[in-house]
C-alpha positions as CSV (number, residue, x, y, z in Angstrom):
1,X,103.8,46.4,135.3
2,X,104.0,48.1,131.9
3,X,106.9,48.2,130.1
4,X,108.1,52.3,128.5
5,X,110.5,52.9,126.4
6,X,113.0,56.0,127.5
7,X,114.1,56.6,124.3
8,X,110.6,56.4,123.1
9,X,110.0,60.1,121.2
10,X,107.4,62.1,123.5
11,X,103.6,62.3,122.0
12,X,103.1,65.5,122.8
13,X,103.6,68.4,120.9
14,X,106.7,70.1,122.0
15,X,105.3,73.5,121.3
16,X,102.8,75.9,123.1
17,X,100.1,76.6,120.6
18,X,97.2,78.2,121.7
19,X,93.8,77.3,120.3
20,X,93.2,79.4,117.5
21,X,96.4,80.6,117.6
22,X,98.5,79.7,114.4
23,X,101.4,81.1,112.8
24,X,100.7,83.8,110.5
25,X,101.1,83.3,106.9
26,X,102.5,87.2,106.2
27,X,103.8,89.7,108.0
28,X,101.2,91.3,110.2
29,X,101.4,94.9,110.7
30,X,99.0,97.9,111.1
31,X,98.8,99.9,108.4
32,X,99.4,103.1,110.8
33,X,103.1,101.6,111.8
34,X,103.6,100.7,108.0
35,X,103.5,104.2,107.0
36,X,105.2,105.7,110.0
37,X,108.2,103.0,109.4
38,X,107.9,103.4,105.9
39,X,108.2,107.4,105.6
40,X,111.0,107.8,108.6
41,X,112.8,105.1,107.5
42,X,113.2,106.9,103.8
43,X,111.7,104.3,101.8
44,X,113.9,101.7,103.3
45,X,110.8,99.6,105.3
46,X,110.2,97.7,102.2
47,X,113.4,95.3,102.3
48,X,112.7,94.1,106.0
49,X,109.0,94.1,105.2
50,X,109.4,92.1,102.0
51,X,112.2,89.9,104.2
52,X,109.2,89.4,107.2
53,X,106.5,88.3,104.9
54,X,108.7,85.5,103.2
55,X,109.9,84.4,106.3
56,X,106.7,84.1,107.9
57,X,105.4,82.2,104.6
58,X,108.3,79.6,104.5
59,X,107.6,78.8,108.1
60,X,104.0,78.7,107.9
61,X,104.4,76.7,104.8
62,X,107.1,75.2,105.8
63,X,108.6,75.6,102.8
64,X,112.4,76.2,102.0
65,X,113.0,79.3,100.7
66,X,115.8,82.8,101.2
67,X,113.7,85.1,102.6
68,X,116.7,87.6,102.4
69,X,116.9,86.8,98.4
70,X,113.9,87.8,98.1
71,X,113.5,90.5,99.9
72,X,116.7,91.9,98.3
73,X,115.5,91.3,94.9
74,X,111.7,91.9,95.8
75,X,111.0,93.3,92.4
76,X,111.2,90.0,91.2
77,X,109.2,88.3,93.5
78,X,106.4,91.0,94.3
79,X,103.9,89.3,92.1
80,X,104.7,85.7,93.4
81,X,104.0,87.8,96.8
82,X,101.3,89.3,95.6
83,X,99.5,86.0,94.3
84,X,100.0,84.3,97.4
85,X,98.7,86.5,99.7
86,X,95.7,86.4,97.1
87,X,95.9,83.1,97.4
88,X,95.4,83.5,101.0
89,X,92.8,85.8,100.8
90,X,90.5,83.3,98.7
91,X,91.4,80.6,100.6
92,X,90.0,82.0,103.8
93,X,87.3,83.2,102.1
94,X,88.1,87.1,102.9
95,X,87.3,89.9,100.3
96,X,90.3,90.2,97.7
97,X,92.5,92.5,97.2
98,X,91.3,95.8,95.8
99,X,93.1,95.4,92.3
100,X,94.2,92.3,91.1
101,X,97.6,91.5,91.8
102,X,99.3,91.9,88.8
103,X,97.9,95.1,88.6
104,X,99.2,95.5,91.8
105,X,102.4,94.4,91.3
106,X,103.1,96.0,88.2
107,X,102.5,99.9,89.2
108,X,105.0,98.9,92.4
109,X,107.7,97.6,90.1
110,X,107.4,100.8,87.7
111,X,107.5,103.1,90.5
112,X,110.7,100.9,91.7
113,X,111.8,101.7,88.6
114,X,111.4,105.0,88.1
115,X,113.3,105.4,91.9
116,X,116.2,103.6,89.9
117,X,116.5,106.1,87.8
118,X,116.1,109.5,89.3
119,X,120.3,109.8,89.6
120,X,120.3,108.9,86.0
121,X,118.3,111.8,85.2
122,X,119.8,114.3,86.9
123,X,122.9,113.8,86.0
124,X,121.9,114.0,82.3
125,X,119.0,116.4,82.7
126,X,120.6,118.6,85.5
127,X,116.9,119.5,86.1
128,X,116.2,119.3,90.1
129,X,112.9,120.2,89.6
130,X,112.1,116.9,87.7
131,X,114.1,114.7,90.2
132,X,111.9,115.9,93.0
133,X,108.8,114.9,91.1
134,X,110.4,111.7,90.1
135,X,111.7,110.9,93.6
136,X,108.0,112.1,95.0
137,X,105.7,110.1,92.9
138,X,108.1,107.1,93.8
139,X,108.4,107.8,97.0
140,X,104.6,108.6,97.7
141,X,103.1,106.1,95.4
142,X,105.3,102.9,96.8
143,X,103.7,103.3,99.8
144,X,100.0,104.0,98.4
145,X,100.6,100.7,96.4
146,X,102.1,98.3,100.0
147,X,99.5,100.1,101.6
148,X,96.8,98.3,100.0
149,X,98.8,95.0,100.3
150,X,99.5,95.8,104.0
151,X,95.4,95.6,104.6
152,X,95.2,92.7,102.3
153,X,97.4,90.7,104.3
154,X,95.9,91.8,107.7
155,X,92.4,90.2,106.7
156,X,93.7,87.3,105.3
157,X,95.9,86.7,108.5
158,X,92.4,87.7,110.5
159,X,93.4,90.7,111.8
160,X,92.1,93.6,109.8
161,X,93.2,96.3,111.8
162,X,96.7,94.5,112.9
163,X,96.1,95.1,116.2
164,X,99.4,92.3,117.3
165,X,102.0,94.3,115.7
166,X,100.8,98.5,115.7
167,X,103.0,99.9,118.5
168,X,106.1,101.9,117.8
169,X,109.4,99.8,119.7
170,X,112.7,101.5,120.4
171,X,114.6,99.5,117.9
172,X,111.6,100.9,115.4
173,X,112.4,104.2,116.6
174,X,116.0,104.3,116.5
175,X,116.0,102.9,112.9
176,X,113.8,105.9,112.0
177,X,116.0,108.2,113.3
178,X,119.1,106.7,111.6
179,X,117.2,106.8,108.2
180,X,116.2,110.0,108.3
181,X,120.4,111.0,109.2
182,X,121.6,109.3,106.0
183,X,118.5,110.5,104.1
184,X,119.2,114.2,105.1
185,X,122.7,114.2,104.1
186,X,121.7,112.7,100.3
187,X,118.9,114.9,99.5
188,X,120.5,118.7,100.9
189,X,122.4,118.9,97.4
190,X,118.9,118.8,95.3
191,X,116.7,120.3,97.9
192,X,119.4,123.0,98.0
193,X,119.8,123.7,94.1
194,X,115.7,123.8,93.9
195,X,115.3,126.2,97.1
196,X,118.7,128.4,95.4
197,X,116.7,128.7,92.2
């Protein structure tokens, strides 16, 4: 007769994982949904993007860490982002990133910047003109930059095309659609003063 212990601590794993089938280090997401969420959600895709990556690299990690911080204040944590998926990418022994990601890093937190200021110059240049180009190269050029780390961080998670994560949801939807609401009632004043003149 052998003896157990009930309060003995069970020896198997207490979660499910499939063979092969491990966390994922970043967010996963096809670069297809990116851009849909990014452009109807007015540029606001970022924050919950930059909040999903360092979440799913604190758990992976299991490192402590705010995700929300970070994603919050993402322009100064986009090259410690950058690097680790980098990182990532060498350690798997996947192609790198197309630029290095400083580079990288450093256009997106001058086009950031230059976002910052597109109130500032309008109300001190008056010029709508110029805050459409300002807000257009910021707006398209963000997303030309995460673009590039969006495929970077499919192949290092090994899926390239980010199959897992490329259908549209409901929730995605309606958060488009309340985007685009808030971001139609900002931008009628310029749009209107540039189509008046």
């Amino acid at each position: 007769m052998s003896e157990s212990n009930v309060y003995k601590t069970p020896e198997s794993s207490l979660i499910d994982i499939q063979e092969g089938d491990e966390l994922s280090p970043f967010y996963v997401v096809s670069t297809r949904k990116f851009l849909i969420m990014y452009f109807f959600t007015v540029g606001f895709y970022p924050i919950y993007w930059f909040y999903r990556n360092w979440d799913h690299y604190s758990q992976a990690k299991n490192i402590s860490m705010l995700p929300l911080g970070r994603a919050i204040f993402s322009i100064f944590f986009i090259v410690s982002l950058v690097g680790k998926i980098q990182d990532e990418m060498e350690l798997k022994s996947r192609n790198q990133l197309t630029f290095p990601a400083g580079f990288i890093a450093a256009i997106w937190i001058a086009l950031m910047l230059v976002s910052s200021f597109v109130g500032v110059v309008e109300q001190n240049l008056g010029s709508p003109e110029l805050v459409v180009a300002l807000w257009a190269a910021s707006f398209f050029g963000v997303p030309a930059v995460m673009y590039q780390v969006q495929r970077a961080i499919n192949m290092a998670c090994g899926d390239p095309d980010g199959h897992k994560n490329d259908q549209l949801t409901w929730k995605n939807i309606a958060w488009m659609a309340f985007f685009i609401s808030i971001y139609g009632f900002i931008l009628k004043e310029p749009l209107l003063a540039l189509i008046g003149n």
